[in-house]
N, C-alpha and C positions, 0 to 999 in steps of 0.2 A: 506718272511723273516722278515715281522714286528712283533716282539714279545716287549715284553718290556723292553729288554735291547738295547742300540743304537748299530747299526750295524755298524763296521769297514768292509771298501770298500777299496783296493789296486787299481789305476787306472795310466794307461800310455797310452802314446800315441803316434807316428811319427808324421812328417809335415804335413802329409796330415789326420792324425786325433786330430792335435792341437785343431784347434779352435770348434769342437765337443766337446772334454776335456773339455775345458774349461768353454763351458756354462754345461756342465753335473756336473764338481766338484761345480759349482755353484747353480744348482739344486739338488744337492744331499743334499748339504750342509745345505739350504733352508727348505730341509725336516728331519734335524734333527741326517743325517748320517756322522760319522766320517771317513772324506776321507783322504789317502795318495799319495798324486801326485807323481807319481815317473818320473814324466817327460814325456816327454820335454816339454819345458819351451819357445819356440819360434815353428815360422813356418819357421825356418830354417833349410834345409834337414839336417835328422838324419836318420841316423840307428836304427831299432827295435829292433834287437833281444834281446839285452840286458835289456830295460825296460822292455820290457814283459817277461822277465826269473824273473826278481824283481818284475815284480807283483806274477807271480807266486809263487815263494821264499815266498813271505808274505804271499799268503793263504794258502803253505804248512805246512809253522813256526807257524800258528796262529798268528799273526800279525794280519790279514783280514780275515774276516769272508768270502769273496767274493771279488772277480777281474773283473776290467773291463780294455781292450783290446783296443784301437782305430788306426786304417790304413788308408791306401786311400780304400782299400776293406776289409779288417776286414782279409785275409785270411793266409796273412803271420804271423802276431800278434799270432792267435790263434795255428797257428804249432809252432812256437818259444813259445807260454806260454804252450802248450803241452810237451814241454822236459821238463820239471820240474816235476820231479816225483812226484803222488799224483795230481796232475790238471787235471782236465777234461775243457778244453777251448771249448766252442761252438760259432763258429759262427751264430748269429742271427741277419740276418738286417730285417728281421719280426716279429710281435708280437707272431702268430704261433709258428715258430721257438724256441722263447726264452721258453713255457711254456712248449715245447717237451722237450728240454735239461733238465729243471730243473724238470721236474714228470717224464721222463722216462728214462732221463742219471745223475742224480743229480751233474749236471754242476755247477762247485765252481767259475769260468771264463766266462766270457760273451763279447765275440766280437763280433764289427762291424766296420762298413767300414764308413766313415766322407764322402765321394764323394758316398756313396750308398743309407743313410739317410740322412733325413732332424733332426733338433734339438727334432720338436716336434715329430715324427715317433722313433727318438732314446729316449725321454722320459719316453714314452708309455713301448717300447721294456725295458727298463731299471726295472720300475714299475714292467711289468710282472715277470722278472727275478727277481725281489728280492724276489716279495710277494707268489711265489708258492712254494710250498712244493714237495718235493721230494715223490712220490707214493710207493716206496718201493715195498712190492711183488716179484713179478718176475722182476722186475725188478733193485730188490737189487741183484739176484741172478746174473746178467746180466753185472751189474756194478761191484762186486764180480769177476768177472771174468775177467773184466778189468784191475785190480789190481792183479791177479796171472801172465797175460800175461807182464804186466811189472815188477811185482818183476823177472818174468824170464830172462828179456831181462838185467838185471843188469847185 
C-alpha cells in the first residue's frame, strides 16, 4: 500500500497490546504514515471492544486507509473490529498470514497479539500488510460474497 499519496492508518490497542502500539505508532510514523491512535493511552486494564469498533468506524468512514488491532492475542480485537460493517480484520501474528489476508481476503484491519510478537516480527508483519496488493480474481468473487452475507445479516 505504498503508492504516492501518505497512507492514513487507524490503530488501537488494550493493555496488553499498549506497549506494541506504541513502538508501531512510532514506526509508522517514522516512515512517513499518518496515524490515528485511538487508544489506549496506558497499560492500565481496559476494555477492547470499543477501540477496535473506532478503528474499524475510521476505515469504514474513510478516515483510514487501513487499521491495525493490538490485544494480548490479537484474537478478541479482530472479532470486535469485525462488527463493523465493511471491515474484514485478520489476525496475523506471521508474516505469511498477513500477505494471505491482504492478496486473497483484501483485509482493510490487521491484528495481532502484543504477548504473541516481538516489536521487530510485528514490524515485518505490519510492512507486509501495507505493501501488498489485494490479487483480485477469484478472489474478488469470494470477498464479493462476503459483503452479500453481511448486507444479509442487517
Amino acid at each position: 500500500m505504498t503508492t504516492g499519496a501518505t497512507k492514513r492508518i487507524a490503530i488501537g490497542a488494550d493493555h496488553a497490546g499498549f506497549e506494541l502500539k506504541q513502538h508501531l505508532v512510532g514506526f509508522l510514523g517514522a516512515r512517513g504514515y499518518a496515524v490515528d491512535d485511538h487508544g489506549t493511552h496506558s497499560a492500565e486494564s481496559t476494555d477492547y471492544p470499543h477501540i477496535c469498533a473506532g478503528v474499524g468506524r475510521a476505515v469504514r468512514d474513510g478516515r483510514a486507509d487501513v487499521g491495525i488491532v493490538l490485544g494480548g492475542s490479537g484474537q478478541g480485537e479482530q472479532i470486535a473490529a469485525n462488527k463493523v460493517r465493511g471491515v474484514r480484520a485478520a489476525l496475523c501474528n506471521d508474516e505469511w498470514l498477513a500477505r494471505m489476508a491482504r492478496e486473497h481476503n483484501d483485509a482493510n484491519v490487521l491484528s495481532m497479539g502484543g504477548r504473541v510478537v516481538d516489536a521487530a516480527a510485528a514490524e515485518r508483519i505490519v510492512t507486509i500488510f501495507l505493501d501488498t496488493a489485494f490479487e483480485g480474481g477469484r478472489h474478488a468473487r469470494r470477498v464479493a460474497q462476503l459483503s452479500d452475507i453481511e448486507a444479509e445479516e442487517r
